[in-house]
N, C-alpha and C positions, 0 to 999 in steps of 0.2 A: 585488446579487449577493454572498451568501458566497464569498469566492475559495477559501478550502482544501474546502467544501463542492462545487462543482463541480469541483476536480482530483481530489478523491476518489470522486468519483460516476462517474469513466473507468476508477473499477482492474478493475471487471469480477470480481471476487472469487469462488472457487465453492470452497466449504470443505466437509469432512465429517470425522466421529469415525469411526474404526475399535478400538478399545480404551478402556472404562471400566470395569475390575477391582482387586480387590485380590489383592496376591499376595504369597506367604510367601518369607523368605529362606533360602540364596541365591537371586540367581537376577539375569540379563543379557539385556537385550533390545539388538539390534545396528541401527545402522539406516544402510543402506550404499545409494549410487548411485541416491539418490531425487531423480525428476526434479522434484518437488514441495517447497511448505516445510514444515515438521512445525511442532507446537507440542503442548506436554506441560505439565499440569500434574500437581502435585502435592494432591490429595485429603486424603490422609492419610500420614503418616508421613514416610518423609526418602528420599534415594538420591545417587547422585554421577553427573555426565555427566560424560564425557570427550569432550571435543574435539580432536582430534589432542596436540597435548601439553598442553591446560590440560585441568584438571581443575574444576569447581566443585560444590559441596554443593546438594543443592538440599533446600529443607524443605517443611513443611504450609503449602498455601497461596501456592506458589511457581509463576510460570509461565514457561518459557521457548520462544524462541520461536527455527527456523534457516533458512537460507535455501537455494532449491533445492540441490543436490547435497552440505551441508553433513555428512560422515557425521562420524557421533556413537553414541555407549554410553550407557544408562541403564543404571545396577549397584546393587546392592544393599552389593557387596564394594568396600570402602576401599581405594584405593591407598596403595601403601607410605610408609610413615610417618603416615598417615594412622590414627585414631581409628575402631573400626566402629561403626558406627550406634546407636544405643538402637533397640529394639522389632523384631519381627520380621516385619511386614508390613507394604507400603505398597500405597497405592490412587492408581492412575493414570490424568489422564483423559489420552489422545492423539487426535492428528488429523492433518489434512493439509489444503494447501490451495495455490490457484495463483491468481495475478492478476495482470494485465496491467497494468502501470504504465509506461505508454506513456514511451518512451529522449526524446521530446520534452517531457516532463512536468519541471517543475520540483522533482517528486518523484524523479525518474532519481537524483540524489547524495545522498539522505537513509538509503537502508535499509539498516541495517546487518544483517550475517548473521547476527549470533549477537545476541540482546537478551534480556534476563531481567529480568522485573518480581517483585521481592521483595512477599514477605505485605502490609508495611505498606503498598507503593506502589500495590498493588492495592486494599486497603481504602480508599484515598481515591478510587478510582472505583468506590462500590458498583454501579453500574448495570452495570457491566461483571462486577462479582463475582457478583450475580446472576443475569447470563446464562449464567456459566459453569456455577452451581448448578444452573440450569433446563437445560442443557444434559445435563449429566451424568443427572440425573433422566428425561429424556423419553428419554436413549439407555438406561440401564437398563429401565427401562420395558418398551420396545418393545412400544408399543402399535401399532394398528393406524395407517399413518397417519405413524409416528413420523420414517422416514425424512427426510421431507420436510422436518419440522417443525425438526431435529438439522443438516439442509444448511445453512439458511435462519439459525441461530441463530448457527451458525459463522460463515458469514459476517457479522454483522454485529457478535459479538466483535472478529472479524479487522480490521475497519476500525477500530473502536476501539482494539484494540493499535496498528494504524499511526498514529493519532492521539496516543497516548502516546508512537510513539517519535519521530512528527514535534515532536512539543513538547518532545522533550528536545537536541534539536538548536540549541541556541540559538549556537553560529556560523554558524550556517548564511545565506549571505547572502539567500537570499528569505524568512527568518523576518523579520530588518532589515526589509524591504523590506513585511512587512504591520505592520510597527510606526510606520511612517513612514506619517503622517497622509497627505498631498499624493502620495508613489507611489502609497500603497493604493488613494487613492480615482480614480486615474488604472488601479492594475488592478482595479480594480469598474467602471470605464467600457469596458476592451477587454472582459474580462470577459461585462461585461452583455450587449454588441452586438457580435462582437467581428468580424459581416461589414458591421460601418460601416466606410465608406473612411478612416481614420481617418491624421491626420498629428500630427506631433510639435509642432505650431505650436498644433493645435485641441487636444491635451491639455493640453500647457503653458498654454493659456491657462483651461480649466476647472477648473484644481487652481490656477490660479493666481501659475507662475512663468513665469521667463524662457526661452525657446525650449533656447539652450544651456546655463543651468545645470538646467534638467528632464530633457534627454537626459544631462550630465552623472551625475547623480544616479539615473536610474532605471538605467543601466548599472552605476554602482558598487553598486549594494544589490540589485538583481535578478541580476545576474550576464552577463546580455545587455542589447543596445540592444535598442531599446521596437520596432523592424522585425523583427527577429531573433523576439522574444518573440511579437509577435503573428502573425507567420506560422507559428511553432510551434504556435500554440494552435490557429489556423484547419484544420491541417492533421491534428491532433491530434480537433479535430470532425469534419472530413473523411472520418477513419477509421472514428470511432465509427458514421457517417453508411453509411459503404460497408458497414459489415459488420453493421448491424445492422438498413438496410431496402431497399427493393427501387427507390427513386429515381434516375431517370436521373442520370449522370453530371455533365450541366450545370444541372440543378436544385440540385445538390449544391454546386456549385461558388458559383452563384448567393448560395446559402444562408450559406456558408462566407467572402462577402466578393469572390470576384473574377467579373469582367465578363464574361471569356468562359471554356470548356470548356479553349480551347489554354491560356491564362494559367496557370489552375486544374493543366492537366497538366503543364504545365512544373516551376511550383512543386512539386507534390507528388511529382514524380518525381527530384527534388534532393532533398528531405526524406528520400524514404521508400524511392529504389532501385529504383521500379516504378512504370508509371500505375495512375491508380486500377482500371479495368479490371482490372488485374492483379492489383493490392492484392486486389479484391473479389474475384474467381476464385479467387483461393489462399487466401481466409478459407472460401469453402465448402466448398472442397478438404480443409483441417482440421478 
């Protein structure tokens, strides 16, 4: 089991372009009380965002990326004391986009609001620069079809940007925690199974340590105890489980790791604020 591959395969990601033009200066596009995250690249030419008080430059080849309600200016016009631009037109790709990065996910403390990937840092993930290319291309286009095509490419830029900015997090203590031989291969075991009844004595003894310095160890570098984490995760399946198929409640449960329906409802109702019933009612509801 990839671990960062299965936490990222839960964000549920549903992206699209609304804007890939070139446009003469001046000129200000405002982007206020969006319940969504934007992400703008830079095509051609240059401009300046402002973010409540910081300002940054952005050039050819620049991508940034904000997080829901993040409001933000793209401008053509330099802030004061600032330098105006060379050239009089730049070409903008924009988007938008929403995913659900489940508050039990050990991705919940990674995302930061505001991330901007410069030219260079972009060019060492061509595959992502290409996407963006292909993107741009099929939304101009607008071939028959294209729609689809434009959803579907965003989205999977978009996990690639969280990718990038999960890897740039290197305090982060569950990045530690996939660097460490013996945790890692103890979270590719819950991981893998992770409605095996699983105890802290039978992990410790497959990775190979001692009961108390394994619990020790997997709390300081995951951030949680190994019960904590894997009832997160279970419950976190559970979800994906309730809202994505039509499976009785105690199948689910079953499936998920626990014995009975009540267990099942206990737990998930500490976690998440609601039984599942409820979780799942209010998912179709939305």
């Amino acid at each position: 089991m990839e671990i960062l591959s299965d936490i990222l395969r839960s964000l549920r990601v549903d992206g699209s372009v609304y804007f890939c033009s070139q446009i003469e200066a001046p000129w200000t596009k405002e982007f206020f009380d969006n319940s969504k995250a934007s992400f703008h690249l830079v095509r051609r030419g240059a401009c300046w965002v402002e973010i409540g008080d910081k300002v940054e430059q952005l050039y050819t080849g620049d991508l940034i990326f904000l997080g829901p309600g993040v409001n933000h200016t793209l401008t053509s016009e330099p802030p004061k004391g600032q330098m105006p631009i060379c050239g009089d037109s730049t070409m903008l790709l924009c988007g938008d986009c929403s995913f659900e990065y489940d508050s039990l996910s050990p991705l919940n403390e990674i995302f930061n609001q505001v991330t901007i990937v410069r030219e260079d840092e972009l060019n060492n993930h061509p595959w992502l620069k290409s996407t963006f290319e292909q993107l741009s291309s099929e939304y101009m286009a607008q071939n028959p079809g294209n729609e689809i095509i434009v959803n579907k490419l965003t989205e999977v830029a978009l996990v690639e940007l969280i990718r990038i900015n999960f890897g740039r997090q290197e305090q982060h203590c569950f990045l530690h925690a996939l660097k460490d031989k013996r945790i890692k291969r103890a979270l590719d075991y819950i991981h893998g199974t992770p409605e095996h009844p699983w105890t802290i004595e039978e992990l410790a003894s497959n990775i190979g340590m001692s009961r108390a310095a394994f619990a020790k160890k997997f709390t300081a570098l995951v951030g949680q105890t190994v019960f904590t984490y894997l009832s997160n995760l279970r419950i976190q399946k559970a979800k994906e489980m309730l809202a994505s198929s039509s499976q009785f409640v105690d199948d689910i449960a079953l499936n998920v790791g626990y014995e009975s329906e009540r267990a099942f409802t206990k737990t998930f109702s500490k976690y998440v604020g609601m039984t599942p019933k409820q979780f799942r009612k209010s998912r179709k509801a939305g």
